[in-house]
VOLO-993474 format. One line per field, with one value per residue (C-alpha): residue number from 1; x, y, z. Coordinates in Angstrom, 1 decimal. Each point is the difference from the previous one (the first is absolute). Layout:
BEGIN
n = (NUM;...)
east = (X;...)
north = (Y;...)
up = (Z;...)
***
This chain:
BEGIN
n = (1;2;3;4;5;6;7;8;9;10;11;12;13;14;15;16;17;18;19;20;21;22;23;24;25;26;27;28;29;30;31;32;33;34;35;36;37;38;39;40;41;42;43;44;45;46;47;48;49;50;51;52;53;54;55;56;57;58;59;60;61;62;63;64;65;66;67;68;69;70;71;72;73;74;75;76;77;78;79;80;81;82;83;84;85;86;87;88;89;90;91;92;93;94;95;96;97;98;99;100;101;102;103;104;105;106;107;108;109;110;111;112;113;114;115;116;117;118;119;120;121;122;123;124;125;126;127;128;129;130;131;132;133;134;135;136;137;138;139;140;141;142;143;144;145;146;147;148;149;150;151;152;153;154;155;156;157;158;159;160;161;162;163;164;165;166;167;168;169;170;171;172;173;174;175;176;177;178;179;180;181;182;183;184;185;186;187;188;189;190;191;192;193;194;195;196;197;198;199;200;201;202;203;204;205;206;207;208;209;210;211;212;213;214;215;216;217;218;219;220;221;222;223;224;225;226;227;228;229;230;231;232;233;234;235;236;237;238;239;240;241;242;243;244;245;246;247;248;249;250;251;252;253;254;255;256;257;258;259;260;261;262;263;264;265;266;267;268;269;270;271;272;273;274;275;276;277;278;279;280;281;282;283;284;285;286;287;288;289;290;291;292;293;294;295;296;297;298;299;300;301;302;303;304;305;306;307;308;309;310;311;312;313;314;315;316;317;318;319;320;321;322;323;324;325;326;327;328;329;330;331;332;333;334;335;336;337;338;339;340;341;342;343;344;345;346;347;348;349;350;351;352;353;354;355;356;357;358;359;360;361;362;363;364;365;366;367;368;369;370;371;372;373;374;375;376;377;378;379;380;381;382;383;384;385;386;387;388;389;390;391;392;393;394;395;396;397;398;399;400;401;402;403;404;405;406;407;408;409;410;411;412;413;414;415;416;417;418;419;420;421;422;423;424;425;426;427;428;429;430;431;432;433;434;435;436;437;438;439;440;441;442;443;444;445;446;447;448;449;450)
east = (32.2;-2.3;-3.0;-2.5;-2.9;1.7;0.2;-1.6;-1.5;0.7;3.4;0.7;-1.6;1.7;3.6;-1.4;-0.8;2.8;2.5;-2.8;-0.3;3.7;0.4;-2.6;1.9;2.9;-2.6;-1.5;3.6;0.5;-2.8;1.3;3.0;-1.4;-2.6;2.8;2.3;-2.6;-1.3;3.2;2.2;-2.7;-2.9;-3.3;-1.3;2.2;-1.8;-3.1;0.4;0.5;-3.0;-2.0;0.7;0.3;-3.8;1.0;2.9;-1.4;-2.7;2.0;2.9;-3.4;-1.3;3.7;0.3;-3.2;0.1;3.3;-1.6;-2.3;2.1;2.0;-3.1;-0.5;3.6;-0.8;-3.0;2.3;2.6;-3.0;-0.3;3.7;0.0;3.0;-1.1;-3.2;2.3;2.4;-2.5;-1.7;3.3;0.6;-3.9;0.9;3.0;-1.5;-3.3;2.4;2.0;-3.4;-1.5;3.1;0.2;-3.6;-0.1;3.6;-1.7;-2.7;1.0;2.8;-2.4;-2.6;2.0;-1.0;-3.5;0.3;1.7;-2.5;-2.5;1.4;0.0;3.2;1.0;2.2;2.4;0.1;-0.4;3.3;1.7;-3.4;0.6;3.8;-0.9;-2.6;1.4;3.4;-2.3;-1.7;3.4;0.8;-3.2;2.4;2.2;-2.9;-1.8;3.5;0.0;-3.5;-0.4;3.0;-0.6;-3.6;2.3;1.3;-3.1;-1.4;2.1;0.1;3.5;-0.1;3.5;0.9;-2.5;1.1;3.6;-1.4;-2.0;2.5;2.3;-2.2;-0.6;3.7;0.6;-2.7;1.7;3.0;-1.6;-1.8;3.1;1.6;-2.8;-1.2;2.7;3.2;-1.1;-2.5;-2.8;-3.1;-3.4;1.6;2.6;-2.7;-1.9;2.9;1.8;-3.2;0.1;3.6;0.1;-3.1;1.4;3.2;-1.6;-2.5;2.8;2.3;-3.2;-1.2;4.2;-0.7;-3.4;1.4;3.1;-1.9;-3.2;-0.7;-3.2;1.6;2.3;-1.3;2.0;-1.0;-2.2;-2.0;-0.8;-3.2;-3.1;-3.1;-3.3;-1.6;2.5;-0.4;-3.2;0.0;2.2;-1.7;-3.1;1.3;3.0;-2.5;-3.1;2.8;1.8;-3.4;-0.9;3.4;-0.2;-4.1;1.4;2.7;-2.5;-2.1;3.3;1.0;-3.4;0.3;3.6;-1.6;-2.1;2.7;1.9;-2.8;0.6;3.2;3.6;-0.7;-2.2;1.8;3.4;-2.3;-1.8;3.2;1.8;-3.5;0.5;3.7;-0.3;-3.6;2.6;2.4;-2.9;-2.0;3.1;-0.3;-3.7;0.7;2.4;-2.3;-2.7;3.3;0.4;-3.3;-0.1;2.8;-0.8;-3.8;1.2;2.3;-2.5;-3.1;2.2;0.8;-4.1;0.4;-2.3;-0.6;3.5;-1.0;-2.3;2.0;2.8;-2.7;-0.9;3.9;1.0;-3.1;0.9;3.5;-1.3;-2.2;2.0;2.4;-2.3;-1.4;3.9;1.0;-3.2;-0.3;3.7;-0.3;-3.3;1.8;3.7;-0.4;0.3;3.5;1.2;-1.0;2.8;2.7;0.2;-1.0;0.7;-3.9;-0.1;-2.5;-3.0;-2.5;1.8;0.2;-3.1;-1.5;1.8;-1.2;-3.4;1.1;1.1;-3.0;-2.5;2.0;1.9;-3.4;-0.6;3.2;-1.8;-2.7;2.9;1.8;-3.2;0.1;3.5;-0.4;-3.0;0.9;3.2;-2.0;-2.4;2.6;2.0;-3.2;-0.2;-3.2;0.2;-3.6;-0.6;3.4;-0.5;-3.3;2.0;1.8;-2.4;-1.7;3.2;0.7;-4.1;0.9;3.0;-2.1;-3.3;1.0;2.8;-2.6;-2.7;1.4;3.3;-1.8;-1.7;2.9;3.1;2.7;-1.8;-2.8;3.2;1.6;-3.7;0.1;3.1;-1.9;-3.7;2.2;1.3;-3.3;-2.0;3.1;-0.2;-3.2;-0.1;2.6;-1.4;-2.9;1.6;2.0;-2.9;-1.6;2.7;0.3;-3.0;-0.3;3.1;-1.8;-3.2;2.6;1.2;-3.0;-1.2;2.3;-0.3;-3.8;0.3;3.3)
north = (33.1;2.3;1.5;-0.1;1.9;3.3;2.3;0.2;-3.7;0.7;1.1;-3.1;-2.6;1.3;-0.1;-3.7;-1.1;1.2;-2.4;-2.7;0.9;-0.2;-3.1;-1.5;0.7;-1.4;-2.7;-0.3;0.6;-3.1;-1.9;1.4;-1.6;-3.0;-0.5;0.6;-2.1;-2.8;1.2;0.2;-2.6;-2.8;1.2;1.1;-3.6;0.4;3.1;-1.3;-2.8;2.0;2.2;-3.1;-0.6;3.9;0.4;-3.3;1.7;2.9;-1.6;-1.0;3.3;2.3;-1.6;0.3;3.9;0.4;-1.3;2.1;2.6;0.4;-0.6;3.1;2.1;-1.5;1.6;3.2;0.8;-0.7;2.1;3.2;-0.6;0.4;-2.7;-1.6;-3.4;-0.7;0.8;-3.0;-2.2;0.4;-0.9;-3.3;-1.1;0.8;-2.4;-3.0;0.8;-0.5;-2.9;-2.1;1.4;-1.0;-3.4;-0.8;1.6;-2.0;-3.4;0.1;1.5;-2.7;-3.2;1.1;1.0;-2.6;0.7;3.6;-0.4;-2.5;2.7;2.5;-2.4;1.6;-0.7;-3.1;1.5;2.4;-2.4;-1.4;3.7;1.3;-2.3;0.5;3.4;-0.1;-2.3;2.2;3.0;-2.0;-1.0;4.1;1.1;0.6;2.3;1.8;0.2;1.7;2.0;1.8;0.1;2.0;2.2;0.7;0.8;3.0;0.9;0.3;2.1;2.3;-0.8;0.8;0.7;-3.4;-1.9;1.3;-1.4;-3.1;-0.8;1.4;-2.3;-3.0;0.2;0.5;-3.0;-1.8;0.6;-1.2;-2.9;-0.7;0.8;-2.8;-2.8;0.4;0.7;-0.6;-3.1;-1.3;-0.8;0.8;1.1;-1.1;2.4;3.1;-1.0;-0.3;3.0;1.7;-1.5;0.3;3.7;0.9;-2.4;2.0;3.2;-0.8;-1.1;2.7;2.5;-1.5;0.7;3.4;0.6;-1.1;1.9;3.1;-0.1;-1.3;-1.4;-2.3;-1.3;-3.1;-1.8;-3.5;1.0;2.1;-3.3;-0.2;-1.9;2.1;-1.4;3.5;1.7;-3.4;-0.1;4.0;0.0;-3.5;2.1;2.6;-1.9;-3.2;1.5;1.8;-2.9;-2.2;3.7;-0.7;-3.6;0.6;2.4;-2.8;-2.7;1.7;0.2;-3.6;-1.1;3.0;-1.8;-3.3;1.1;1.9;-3.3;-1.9;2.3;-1.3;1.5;3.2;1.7;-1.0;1.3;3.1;0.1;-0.4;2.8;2.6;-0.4;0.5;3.3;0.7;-1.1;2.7;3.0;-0.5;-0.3;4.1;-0.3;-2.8;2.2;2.9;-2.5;-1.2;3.9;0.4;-3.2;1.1;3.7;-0.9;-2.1;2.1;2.7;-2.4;-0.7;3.4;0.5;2.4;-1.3;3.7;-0.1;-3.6;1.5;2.1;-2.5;-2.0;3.2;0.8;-3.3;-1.0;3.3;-1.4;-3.1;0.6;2.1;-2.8;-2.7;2.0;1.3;-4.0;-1.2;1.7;-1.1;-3.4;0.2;0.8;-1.0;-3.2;-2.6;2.3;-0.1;-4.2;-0.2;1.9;-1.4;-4.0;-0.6;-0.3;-0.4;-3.1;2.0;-2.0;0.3;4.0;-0.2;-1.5;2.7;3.2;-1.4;-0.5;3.8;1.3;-1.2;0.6;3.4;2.4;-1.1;0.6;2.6;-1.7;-1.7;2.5;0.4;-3.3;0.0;3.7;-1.0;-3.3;0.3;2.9;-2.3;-2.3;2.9;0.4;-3.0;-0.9;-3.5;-0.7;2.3;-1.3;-3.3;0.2;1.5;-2.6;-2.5;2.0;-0.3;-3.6;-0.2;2.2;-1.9;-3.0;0.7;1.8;-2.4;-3.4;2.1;1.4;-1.4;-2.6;2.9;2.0;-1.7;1.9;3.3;-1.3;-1.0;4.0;1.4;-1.7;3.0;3.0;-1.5;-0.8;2.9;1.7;-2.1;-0.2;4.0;0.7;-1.8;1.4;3.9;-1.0;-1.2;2.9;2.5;-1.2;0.4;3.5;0.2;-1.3;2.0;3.5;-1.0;-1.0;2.8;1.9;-1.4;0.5;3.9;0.0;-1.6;2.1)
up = (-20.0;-1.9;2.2;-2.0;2.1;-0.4;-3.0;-3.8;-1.1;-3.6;0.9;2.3;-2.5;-2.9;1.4;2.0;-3.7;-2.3;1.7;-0.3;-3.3;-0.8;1.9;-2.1;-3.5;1.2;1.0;-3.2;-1.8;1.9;-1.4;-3.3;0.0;1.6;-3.3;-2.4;1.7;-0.2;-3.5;-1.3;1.5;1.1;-2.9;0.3;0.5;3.3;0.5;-0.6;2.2;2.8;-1.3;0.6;3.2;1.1;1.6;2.1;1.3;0.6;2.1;2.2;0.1;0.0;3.2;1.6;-1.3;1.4;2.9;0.6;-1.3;2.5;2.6;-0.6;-0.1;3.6;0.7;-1.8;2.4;2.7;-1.2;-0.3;4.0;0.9;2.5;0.0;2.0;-2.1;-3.7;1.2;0.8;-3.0;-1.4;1.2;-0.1;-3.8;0.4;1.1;-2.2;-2.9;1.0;0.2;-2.8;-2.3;1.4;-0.7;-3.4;-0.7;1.0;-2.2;-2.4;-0.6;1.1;-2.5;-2.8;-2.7;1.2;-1.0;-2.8;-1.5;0.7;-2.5;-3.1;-1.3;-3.6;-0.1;-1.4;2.6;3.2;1.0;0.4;1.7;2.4;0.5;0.2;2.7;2.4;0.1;0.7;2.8;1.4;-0.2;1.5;3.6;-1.6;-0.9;3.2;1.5;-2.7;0.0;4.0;0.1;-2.6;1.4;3.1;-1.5;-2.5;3.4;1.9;-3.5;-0.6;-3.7;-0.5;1.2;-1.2;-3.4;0.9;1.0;-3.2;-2.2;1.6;-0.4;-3.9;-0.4;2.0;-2.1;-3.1;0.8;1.3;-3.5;-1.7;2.3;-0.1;-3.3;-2.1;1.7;1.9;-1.8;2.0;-2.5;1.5;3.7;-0.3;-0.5;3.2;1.8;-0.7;1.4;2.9;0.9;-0.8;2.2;2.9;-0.1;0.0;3.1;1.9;-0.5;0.5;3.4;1.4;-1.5;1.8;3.2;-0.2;-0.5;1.7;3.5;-0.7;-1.9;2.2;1.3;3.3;1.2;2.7;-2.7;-1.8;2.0;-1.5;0.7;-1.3;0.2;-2.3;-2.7;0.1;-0.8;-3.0;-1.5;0.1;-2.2;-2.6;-0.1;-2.0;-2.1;-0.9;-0.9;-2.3;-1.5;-0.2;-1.5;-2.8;-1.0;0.0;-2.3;-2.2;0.3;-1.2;-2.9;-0.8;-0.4;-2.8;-1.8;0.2;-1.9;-2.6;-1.1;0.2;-1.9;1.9;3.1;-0.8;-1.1;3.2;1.9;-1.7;0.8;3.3;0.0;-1.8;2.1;3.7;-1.5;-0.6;3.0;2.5;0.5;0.9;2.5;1.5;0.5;1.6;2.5;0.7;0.8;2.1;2.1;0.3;1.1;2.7;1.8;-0.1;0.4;3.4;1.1;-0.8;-2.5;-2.5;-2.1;-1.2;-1.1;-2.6;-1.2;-0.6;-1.7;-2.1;-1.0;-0.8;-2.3;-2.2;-0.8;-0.6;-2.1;-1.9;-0.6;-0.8;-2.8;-2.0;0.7;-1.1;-3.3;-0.9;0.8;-2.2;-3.0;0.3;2.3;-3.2;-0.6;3.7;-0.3;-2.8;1.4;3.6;-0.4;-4.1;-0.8;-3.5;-0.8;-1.3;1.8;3.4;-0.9;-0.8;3.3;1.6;-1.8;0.8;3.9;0.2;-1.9;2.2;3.0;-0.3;0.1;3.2;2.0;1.3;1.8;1.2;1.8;2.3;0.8;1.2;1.9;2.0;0.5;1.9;1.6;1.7;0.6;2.3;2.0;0.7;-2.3;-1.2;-0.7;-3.4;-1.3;0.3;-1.3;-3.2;-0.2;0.0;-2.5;-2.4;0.3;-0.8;-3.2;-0.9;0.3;-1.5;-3.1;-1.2;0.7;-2.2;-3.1;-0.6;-1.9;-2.0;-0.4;1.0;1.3;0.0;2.2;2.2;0.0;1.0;3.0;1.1;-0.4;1.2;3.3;0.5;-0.5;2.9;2.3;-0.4;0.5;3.5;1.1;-1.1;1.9;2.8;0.1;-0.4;3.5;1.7;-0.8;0.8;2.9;0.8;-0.3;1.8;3.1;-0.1;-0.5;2.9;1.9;-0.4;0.5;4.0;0.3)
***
């Protein structure tokens, strides 16, 4: 376990991050293989079928990551008070929190599949793998809920060696697993979901032995499996609102994804390769946010809320910093990277995506805020201001694709990114900036009446 609430913040959230970071490429070299694979071996009408389907999925996996999400921040603030009874309950309220949550979400997602799918208006060309595709992902949505709750586990306990381990271990696995379903055993679109979901089963399993091995906390005996409404009710209040924000962001998406899919199969296969490359370059910047998330709530719990600001400081520097080299090579070079990794080469596909990067890429910084003070919030345990965000996105996502796609077709679809990230950040700035200063006045206060 890493303490957290002792020593330099920059120090502690560059070496938290790095492994993040490197966790993430192997991630994202993952996702690589995974879109070449399908490219390649199924074709891009394979990859756009899953394309057309992604926000849908996400929906659902975004609402289950974020409710284990917050969860673990729940843990983390336990972990900044040391006390050893209060960290295991936390524990198993997070247990049976995710065992109900994954049932529900598994129930309807499968009973109202056609439902949702009709929803989207995906090419027909496109519909018979979008649904294989998204009904495998349903049936792997368990594997995933294991997965990210015990990862969260150690991201909160800042366990950064082995969380590294744990990820690297996982994308391997996945590989192999594509390798497996798609080519050697043939299983199509299927065989992608399920190769996902077998990989990250395997891994939460074999992390959870690990954790309780190690760690007493973790080590849960029969008599520990006690049901107490207080501790439920405690972490609902704070993984809830942070699963609708995740959930709110996706919707905004799925509706976004239904007017790319009017557009014919073009601009979706264009629109599903952005986002591939923009999942790859942003990955670092969700990994500072998850530093900041973690390091906030151990120190947020030990009531140390100066070195909270200067994490926040520290970490938006290097962000920053990053977003802007990543930015200005994606500007120029995405159309290349688009050809190399997923065999692009029909001009008007290319040319949906050089227009995706260009009106994207210049605002990966604004985007790096949003991710910094985001995860922030959520490791003090602010839901209101994020979710608020969100709803702002999805209203983005919404409003700007409904009003000028009919003017400007797929480019009135791309604005809607950047004017998203714009509202969701200035929300959150604000929120942030009255917390600060309510912070000093508190304190402020305090020191006038001694």
């Amino acid at each position: 376990m890493t303490d957290m609430t002792v020593g330099k913040p920059l120090t502690l959230l560059v070496k938290f991050t790095i492994p993040l970071i490197i966790g993430n490429l192997f991630q994202q070299l993952y996702s690589l293989i995974d879109t070449i694979i399908v490219g390649r071996a199924l074709g891009l009408s394979s990859l756009g079928a899953i394309g057309a389907v992604a926000s849908l999925t996400f929906f659902l996996q975004g609402f289950l990551q974020g409710i284990a999400s917050g969860l673990s921040l729940v843990l983390a603030q336990r972990l900044g008070t040391k006390d050893a009874s209060r960290i295991r309950s936390s524990f198993i309220a997070s247990l049976y929190l995710s065992l109900f949550f994954i049932l529900l979400i598994s129930i309807l997602g499968l009973l109202f599949s056609d439902y949702l799918l009709g929803m989207m208006q995906i090419p027909v060309a496109l519909y018979p793998e979008s649904k294989t595709y998204f009904i495998f992902s349903i049936i792997g949505l368990a594997g995933m809920m294991v997965f990210h709750v015990m990862i969260n586990s150690l991201r909160s306990l800042g366990s950064t060696r082995q969380l590294l381990y744990y990820m690297i271990l996982s994308q391997v696995l996945n590989i192999l697993f594509d390798v497996l379903f798609v080519i050697l055993i043939p299983l199509g679109v299927a065989g992608v979901a399920l190769a996902m979901a077998l990989s990250q089963a395997l891994v939460g399993i074999i992390c959870y032995f690990y954790l309780s091995r190690k760690i007493s906390y973790f080590r849960i005996k029969k008599e520990d499996l006690l049901f107490e409404f207080r501790e439920i009710n405690l972490h609902t209040k704070l993984s809830l609102p942070i699963g609708v924000q995740s959930a709110i962001i996706t919707l905004g998406s799925i509706i976004l994804q239904l007017k790319v899919n009017t557009l014919g199969s073009s601009p979706v296969e264009a629109h599903a390769i952005g986002q591939r490359i923009e999942a790859m370059i942003v990955m670092p910047l969700i990994s500072f946010g998850v530093a900041m998330a973690t390091f906030t709530a151990q120190n947020a719990g030990a009531g140390l809320m100066e070195r909270v600001w200067k994490g926040i400081r520290g970490s938006l520097a290097i962000s920053l910093s990053y977003s802007l080299l990543i930015g200005v090579l994606l500007f120029f070079y995405g159309t290349t990277l688009s050809r190399i990794l997923f065999g692009a080469e029909n001009p008007e596909t290319l040319l949906f995506i050089e227009r995706y990067l260009r009106f994207t890429t210049p605002f990966y910084m604004v985007l790096s805020i949003l991710f910094v003070i985001r995860y922030t919030l959520h490791g003090l345990g602010k839901a209101v201001a994020p979710t608020l965000a969100g709803l702002m996105e999805m209203t983005m996502r919404v409003i700007i694709p409904i009003t000028f796609t009919g003017i400007w077709g797929f480019s009135g679809i791309v604005m809607s990114h950047p004017l998203a990230w714009i509202g969701s950040t200035v929300i959150l700035v604000y929120a942030l900036f009255l917390l600060k200063n309510n912070d000093v006045s508190t304190r402020i206060k305090r020191f006038m009446t001694g």
